[in-house]
Each structure stands twice: as C-alpha cells, then as structure tokens.
C-alpha positions in Angstrom: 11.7 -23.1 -1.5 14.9 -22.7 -3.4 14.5 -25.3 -5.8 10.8 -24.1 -6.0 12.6 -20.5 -6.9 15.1 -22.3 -9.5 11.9 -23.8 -10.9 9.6 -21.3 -11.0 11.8 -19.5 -13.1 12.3 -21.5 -15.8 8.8 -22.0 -16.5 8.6 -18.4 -17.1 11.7 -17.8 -19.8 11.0 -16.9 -23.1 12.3 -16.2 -26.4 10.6 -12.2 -26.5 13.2 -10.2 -24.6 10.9 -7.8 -23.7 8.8 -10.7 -22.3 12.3 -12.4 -20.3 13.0 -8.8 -19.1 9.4 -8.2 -17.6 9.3 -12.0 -16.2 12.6 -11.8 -14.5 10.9 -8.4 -13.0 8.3 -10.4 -11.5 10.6 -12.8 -9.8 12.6 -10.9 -8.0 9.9 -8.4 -6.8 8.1 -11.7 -5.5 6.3 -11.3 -1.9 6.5 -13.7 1.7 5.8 -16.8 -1.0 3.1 -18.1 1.5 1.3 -19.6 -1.1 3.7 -22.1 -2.2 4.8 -23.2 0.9 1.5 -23.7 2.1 1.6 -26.3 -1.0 4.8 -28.2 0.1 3.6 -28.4 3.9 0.1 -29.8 2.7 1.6 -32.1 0.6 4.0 -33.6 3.3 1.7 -33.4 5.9 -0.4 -35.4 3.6 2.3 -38.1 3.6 3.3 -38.2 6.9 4.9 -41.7 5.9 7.5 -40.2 4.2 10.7 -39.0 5.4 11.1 -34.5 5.9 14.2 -35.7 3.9 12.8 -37.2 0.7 12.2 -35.0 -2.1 9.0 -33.9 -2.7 7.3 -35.4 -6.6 7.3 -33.0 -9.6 4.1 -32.6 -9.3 4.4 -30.6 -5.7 6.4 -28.1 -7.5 4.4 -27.6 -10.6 1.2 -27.2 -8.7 2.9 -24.7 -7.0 4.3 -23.0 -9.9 0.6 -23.6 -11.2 -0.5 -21.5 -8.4 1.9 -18.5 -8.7 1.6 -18.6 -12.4 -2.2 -18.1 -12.3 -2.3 -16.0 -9.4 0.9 -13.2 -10.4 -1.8 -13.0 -13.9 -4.7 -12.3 -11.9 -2.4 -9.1 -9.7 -1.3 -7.7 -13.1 -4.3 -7.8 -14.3 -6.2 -6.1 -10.9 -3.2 -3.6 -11.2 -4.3 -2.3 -14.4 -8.2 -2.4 -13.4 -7.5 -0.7 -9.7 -5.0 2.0 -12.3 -2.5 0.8 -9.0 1.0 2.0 -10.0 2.0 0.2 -7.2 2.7 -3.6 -6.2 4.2 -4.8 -2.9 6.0 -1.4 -2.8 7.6 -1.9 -6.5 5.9 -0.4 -9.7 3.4 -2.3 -11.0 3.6 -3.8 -14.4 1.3 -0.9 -16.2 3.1 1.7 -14.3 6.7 0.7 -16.1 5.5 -0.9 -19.4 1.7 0.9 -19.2 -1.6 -1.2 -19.7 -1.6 -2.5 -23.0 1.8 -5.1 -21.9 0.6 -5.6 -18.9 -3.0 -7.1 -20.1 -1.0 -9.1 -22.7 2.0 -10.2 -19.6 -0.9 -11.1 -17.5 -3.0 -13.5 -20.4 1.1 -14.6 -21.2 1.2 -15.6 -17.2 -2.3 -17.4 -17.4 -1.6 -19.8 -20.6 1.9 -20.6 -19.4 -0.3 -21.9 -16.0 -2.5 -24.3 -18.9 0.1 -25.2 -20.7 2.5 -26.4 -17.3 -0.6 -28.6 -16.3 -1.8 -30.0 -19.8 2.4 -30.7 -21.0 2.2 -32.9 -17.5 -1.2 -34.1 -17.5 -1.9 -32.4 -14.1 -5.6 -32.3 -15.3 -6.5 -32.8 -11.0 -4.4 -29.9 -10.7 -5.4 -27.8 -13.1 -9.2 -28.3 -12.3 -8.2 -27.6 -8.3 -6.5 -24.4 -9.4 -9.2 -22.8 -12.7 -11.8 -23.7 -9.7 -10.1 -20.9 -7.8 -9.4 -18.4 -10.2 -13.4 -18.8 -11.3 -14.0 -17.7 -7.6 -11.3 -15.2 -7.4 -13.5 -13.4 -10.3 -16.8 -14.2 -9.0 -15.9 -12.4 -5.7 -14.2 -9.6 -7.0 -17.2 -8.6 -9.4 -19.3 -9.5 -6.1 -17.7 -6.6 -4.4 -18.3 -4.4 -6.9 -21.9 -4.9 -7.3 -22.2 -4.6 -3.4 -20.0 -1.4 -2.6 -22.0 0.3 -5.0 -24.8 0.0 -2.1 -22.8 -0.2 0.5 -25.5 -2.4 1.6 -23.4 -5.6 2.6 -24.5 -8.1 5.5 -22.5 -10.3 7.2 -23.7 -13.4 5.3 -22.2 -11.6 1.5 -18.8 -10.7 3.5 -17.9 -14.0 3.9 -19.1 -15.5 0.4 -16.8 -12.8 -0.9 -13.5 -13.5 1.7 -13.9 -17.0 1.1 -14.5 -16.6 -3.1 -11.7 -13.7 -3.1 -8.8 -14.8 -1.1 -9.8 -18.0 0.9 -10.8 -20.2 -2.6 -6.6 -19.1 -3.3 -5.0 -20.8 -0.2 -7.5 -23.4 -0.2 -6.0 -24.5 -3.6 -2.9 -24.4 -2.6 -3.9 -27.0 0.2 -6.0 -29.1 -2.0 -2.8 -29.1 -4.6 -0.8 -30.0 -2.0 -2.5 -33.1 -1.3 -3.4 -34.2 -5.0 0.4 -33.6 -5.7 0.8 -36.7 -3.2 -1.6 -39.3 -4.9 -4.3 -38.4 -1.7 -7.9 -39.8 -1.6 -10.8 -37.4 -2.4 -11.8 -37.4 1.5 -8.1 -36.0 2.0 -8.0 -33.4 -0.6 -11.2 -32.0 0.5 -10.2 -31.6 3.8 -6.8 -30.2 3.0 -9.3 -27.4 0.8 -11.6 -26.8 4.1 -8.5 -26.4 6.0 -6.7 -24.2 3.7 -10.6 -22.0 3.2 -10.7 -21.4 7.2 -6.8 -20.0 6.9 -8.0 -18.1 4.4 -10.6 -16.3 6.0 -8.8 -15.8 9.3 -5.8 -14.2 6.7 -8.2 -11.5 5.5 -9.8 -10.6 8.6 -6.6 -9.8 9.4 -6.0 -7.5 6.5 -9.1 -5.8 7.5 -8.1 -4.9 10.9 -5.0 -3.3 9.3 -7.3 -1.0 8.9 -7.9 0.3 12.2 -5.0 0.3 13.4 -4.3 -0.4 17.2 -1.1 -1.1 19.2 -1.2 -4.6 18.1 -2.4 -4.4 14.7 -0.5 -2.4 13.0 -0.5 2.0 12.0 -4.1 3.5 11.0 -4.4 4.2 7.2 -7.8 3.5 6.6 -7.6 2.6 2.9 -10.8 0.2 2.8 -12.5 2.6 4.3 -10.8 5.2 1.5 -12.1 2.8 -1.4 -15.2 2.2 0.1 -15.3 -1.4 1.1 -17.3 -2.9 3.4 -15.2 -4.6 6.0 -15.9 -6.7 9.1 -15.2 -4.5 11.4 -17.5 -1.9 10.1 -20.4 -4.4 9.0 -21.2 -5.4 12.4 -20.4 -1.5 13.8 -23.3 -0.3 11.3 -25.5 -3.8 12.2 -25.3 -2.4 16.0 -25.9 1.1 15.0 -29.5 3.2 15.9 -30.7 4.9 12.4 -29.4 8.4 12.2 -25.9 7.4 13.0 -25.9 4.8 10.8 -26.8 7.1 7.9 -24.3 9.4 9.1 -21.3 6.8 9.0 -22.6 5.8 5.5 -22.3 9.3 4.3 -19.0 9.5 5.5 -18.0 6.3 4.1 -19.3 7.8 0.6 -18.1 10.9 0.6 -14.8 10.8 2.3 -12.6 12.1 -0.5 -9.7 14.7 0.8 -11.7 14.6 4.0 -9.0 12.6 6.6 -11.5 14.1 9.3 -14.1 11.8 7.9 -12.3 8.5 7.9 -11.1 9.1 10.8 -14.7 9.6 12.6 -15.7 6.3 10.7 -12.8 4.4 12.5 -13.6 5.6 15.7 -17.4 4.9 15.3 -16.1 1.1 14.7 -13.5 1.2 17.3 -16.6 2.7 20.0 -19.0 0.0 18.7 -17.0 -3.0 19.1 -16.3 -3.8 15.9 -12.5 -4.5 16.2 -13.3 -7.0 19.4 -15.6 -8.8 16.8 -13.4 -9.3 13.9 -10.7 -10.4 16.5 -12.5 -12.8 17.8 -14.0 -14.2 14.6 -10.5 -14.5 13.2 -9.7 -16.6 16.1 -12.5 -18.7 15.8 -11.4 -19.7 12.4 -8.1 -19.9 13.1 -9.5 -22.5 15.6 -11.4 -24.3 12.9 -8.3 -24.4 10.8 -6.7 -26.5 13.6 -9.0 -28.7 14.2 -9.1 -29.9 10.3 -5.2 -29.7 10.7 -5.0 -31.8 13.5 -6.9 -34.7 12.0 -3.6 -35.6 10.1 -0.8 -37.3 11.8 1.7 -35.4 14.0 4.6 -34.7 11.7 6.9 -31.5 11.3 5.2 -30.5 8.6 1.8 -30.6 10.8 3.8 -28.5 13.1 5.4 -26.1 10.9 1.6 -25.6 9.5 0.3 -24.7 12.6 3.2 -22.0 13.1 2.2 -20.5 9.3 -1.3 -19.7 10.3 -0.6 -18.8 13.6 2.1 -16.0 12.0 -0.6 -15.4 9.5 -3.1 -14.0 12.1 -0.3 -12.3 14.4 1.5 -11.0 11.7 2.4 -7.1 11.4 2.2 -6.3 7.8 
C-alpha cells in the first residue's frame, strides 16, 4: 500500500499548479483505500505460487491506480450533481474551487485513467475497468428514473447495487487477476467474487440507516433523499394498502419533518425489514466465500476473507 501511495501519486502531478494543488488535495483526503487492496489480494491470491514476499508486476499497481483514477473522477463529478459540499468529512472539490474546476478536475482524473492504460498497453485493463464505470452510470441514472416513483421491486434493487457499487469492486477483483497473466475462467470468477462483496458492502450501507445497537446511530438520510432501500422495499412488499400509501407519503414528503422519518424507520424496523437485509447480506457474504475458497489456501486467501468479513461488520 505504500508504494501503491508513492505511485498513485505520481500519476497524478502536473505542470498546472492549480491542477498539482487540487490533486495533492485529493490524496491526502483519500478514504479506507479498500479498493486497491482488494486489487493486490486478488492478484496474489490469483498466484498462490508465488511467494507473499515477491513484488507484485507493474501492472497490479497501475490497475489499481486505474481504478482510483477513474473512480475519484466519477465522486467529483457526483459531488457537483448531488450540490454535496461535502466528501468523506472534507470539502468537496466544488465546494473549495466551485463546479466549473471541479467538472474539468474530474474529466482531468478520467483521461489520466486512458492514458495510464493505453502508455502501457493495459487494453485487458482498461476494458475491465470502462466496463465498470459504464455500469456505475447506468445504475445511477437507473435510480433516478425509479425514485421518481418510488415504485422499486426487489428485482431493480439489485440490478442497481450490483451496476452502482458492486460492478466497482468487481473490477478491482477481475484487475487483480488480469494483472497476474490469469485465464479468462479465473478472471471471471475473481469478478463474481468481487460482485457478491459488493452487494453484501451496500446492504450494509443501507442498514446504516436504521440504526440499531449494532449498526451504527439513526440518521435516516436514504430515507431523507428518497431512496429506495432494502430494508424498506421488502417493509412496503409486506405492507396491507392504506399503510403502504401512508409510509410512501411520508417517504415523499418528509422535508423538515424528523417526525416523519422517524415513523418510516420504525414502520421497517416493526415489519422485519432490518432482519431481511441482515440476513441477505449474509447470504452474499456466503456466496462471496464460496467463489473465494475455490482458490488455493494462501495468506492472501485469508487476508480476503478478513476484508469482507470487516466489510459487513464494519461501523462506519
């Protein structure tokens, strides 16, 4: 992860000062970094032959740089959509530099991704990682056609989860592998693997919602912006007709009413909603482990395992 850090960093200097000053921003506000270690663990678990000792190729790190790159452009750019001053508890881009940088730092972030890949002929890469960002759009704009209703089922929460954060980690698995010189058969199951981590992962973030003991305090932010959530999809699916109508109006018209997000949390928290999501995350968590454990037993198979186990037990 250090050298990762060391690396990372020069593939983002530039000449623009303005540019260097913004870029060094990024850096050090950087979150957990799951993404890129998720990438080195794939890719050593993927060559189980080789010692944890040996250095990992080139192409390991610029996949994961790859990665970063191409997501960090997609965040500035949300930040300016969402009008989020906000990011990881530091000021967004477009707060400090307002939206007219930040679109350009994001499209800066995006062709200094292309130009990483193409400089090394990382074409497998590349393709792996453009895949991802297609669905990272795809689900977004998903969402936004759906919350609109508010009429989302079950089946359209999970093609967006999977297209919106699970395609991300699933890249960073797939890279991992392809950064190793593995057969297709591998790379697709290191993708399958890293898609069911994914999904488990934002389950999670939608119980953050709630807010129990063991999950973390209530804020009730989806519920706030209006999204459609596990939790309360299968609440509403189990719901009689007048008090389904009556947690949709709350849902869509809860502005600077607390009262009413509150009610719609403990509507989901009566109905069983939480016990559901827990227990679906856990059943992909157990699908993620069985892919996992159909490559060799090696550290980095066991250091895996701990990353998505922290990933659904995780308080923040």
């Amino acid at each position: 992860m250090e050298e990762f850090e060391h690396k990372f960093r020069q593939s983002m200097r530039t000449k623009v000062l303005l540019l260097d000053k913004i870029m060094g921003y990024i850096v050090k506000r950087k979150g957990k970094q799951i993404r890129p270690m998720f990438v080195f663990l794939t890719a050593r678990a993927a060559r189980p032959e080789a010692n944890t000792g040996d250095p990992l190729p080139d192409a390991s790190f610029r996949g994961a740089a790859l990665i970063e790159l191409l997501h960090t452009a997609t965040l500035v750019h949300d930040d300016v959509v969402d009008e989020s001053n906000y990011r990881r508890g530091f000021f967004s881009i477009n707060a400090l530099w307002k939206n007219k940088i930040a679109v350009l730092v994001g499209d800066y972030l995006l062709s200094r991704g292309l130009l990483l890949a193409l400089q090394n002929d990382d074409y497998d890469l590349l393709k792996i990682v453009s895949n991802a960002v297609r669905e990272l759009s795809e689900g977004e704009l998903l969402q936004i056609e759906k919350a609109r209703k508010l009429d989302i089922t079950e089946d359209v929460y999970f093609d967006i989860i999977r297209q919106k954060t699970a395609s991300l980690i699933a890249s960073c698995t797939a890279v991992g592998a392809a950064s190793v010189g593995a057969d297709k058969e591998t790379i697709e199951r290191a993708r399958l693997f890293g898609e069911k981590v994914g999904i488990a992962f934002q389950i999670k973030d939608d119980l953050f919602d709630y807010g129990t003991a063991e999950i973390g305090k209530p804020v009730g932010i989806d519920i706030k912006e209006k999204k459609m959530t596990l939790p309360l999809i299968y609440a509403l699916q189990h719901a009689g007709w007048l008090e389904k109508r009556k947690v949709i109006f709350n849902v869509k018209n809860n502005e600077g009413h607390r009262d009413r997000v509150q009610q719609v949390i403990e509507f989901v928290k009566k109905s069983g909603g939480l016990d559901y999501a827990i227990s679906t995350m856990k059943k992909y968590r157990d699908d993620a482990l069985a892919i996992l454990h159909t490559f060799p037993a090696s550290p980095s198979r066991t250091s895996l395992e701990e990353l998505i186990n922290y990933t659904i037990e995780r308080e923040k």
